[in-house]
PAPA-688328 format. One record per residue (C-alpha): residue number from 1; residue in three letters; x, y, z. Coordinates in steps of 0.001 Angstrom, whole numbers, plus 500000, padded with zeros to 6 digits. Layout:
N
+-----+------+--------+--------+--------+
: seq : type :     c1 :     c2 :     c3 :
+-----+------+--------+--------+--------+
: NUM :  ALA :      X :      Y :      Z :
...
+-----+------+--------+--------+--------+
! end
This chain:
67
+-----+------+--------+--------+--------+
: seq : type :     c1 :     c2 :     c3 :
+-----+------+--------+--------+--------+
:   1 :  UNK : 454957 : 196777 : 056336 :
:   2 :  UNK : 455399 : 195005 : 059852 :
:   3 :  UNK : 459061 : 196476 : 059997 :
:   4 :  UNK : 457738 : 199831 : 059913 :
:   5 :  UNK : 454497 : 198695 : 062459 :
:   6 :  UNK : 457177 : 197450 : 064731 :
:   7 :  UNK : 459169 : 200206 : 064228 :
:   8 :  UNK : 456145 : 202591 : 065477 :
:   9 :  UNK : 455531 : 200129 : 068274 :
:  10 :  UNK : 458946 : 200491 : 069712 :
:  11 :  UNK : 458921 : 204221 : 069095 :
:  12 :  UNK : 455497 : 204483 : 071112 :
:  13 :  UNK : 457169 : 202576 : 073734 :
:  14 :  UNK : 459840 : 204629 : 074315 :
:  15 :  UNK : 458436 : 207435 : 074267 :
:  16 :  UNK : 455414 : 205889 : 076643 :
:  17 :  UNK : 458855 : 204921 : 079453 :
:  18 :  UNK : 460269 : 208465 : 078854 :
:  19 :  UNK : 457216 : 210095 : 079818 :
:  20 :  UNK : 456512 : 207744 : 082697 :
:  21 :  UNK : 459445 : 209061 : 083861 :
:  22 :  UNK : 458666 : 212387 : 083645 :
:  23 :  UNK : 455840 : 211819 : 085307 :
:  24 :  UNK : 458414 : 210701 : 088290 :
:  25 :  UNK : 460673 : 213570 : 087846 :
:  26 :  UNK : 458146 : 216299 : 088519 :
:  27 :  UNK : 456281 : 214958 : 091134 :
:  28 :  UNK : 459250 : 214653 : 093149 :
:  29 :  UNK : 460487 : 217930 : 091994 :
:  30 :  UNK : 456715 : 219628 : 092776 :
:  31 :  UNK : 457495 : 217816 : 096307 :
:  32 :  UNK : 460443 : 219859 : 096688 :
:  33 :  UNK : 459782 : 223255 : 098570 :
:  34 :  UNK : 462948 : 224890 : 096979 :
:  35 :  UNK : 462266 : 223328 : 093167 :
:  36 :  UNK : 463215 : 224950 : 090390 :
:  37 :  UNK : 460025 : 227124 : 088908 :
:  38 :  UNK : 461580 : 227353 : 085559 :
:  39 :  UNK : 462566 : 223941 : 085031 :
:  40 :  UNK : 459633 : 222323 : 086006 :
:  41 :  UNK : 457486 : 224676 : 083632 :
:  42 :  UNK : 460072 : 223149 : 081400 :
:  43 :  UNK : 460069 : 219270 : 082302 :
:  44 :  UNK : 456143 : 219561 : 081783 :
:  45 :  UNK : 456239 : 221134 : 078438 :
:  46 :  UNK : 458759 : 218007 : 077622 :
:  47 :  UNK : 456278 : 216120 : 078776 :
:  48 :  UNK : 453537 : 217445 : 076769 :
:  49 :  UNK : 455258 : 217254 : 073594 :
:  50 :  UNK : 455791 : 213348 : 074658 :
:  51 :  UNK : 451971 : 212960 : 074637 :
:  52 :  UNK : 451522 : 214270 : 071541 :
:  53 :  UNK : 454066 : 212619 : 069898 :
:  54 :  UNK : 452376 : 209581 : 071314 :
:  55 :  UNK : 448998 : 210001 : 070470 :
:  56 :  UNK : 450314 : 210801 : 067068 :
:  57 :  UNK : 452255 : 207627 : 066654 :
:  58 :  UNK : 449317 : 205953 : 068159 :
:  59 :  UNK : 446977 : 207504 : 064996 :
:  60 :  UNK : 449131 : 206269 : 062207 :
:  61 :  UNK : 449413 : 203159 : 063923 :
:  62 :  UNK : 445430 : 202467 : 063770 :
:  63 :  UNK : 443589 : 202216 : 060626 :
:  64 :  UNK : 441378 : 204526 : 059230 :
:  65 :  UNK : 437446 : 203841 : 060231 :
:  66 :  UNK : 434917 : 204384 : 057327 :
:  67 :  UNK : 432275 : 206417 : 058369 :
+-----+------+--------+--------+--------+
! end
């Protein structure tokens, strides 16, 4: 069981630093007057899926509340 916590931890965490970096990547292509349109429609849909693969991660990783 705490391999496959840990496992999920690291996962989250990667995927929290590639995001983050994402985050870089299109604010300083948005800063660019000349950017590509295309792919920063695409570099925020990457981005997207990140965060949802996150929160995802995130919900298996906490337990289930009784209501």
């Amino acid at each position: 069981m705490d391999e496959n916590l840990n496992t999920l931890e690291r996962q989250i965490i990667e995927l929290q630093i590639e995001h983050r970096d994402l985050d870089f990547l299109i604010d300083r292509l948005s800063a660019d007057p000349h950017h590509d349109e295309l792919q920063l429609r695409r570099l925020k849909k990457r981005r997207l899926k990140l965060k949802d693969a996150i929160t995802l991660l995130l919900l298996h990783l906490e337990p289930d509340v009784p209501a």
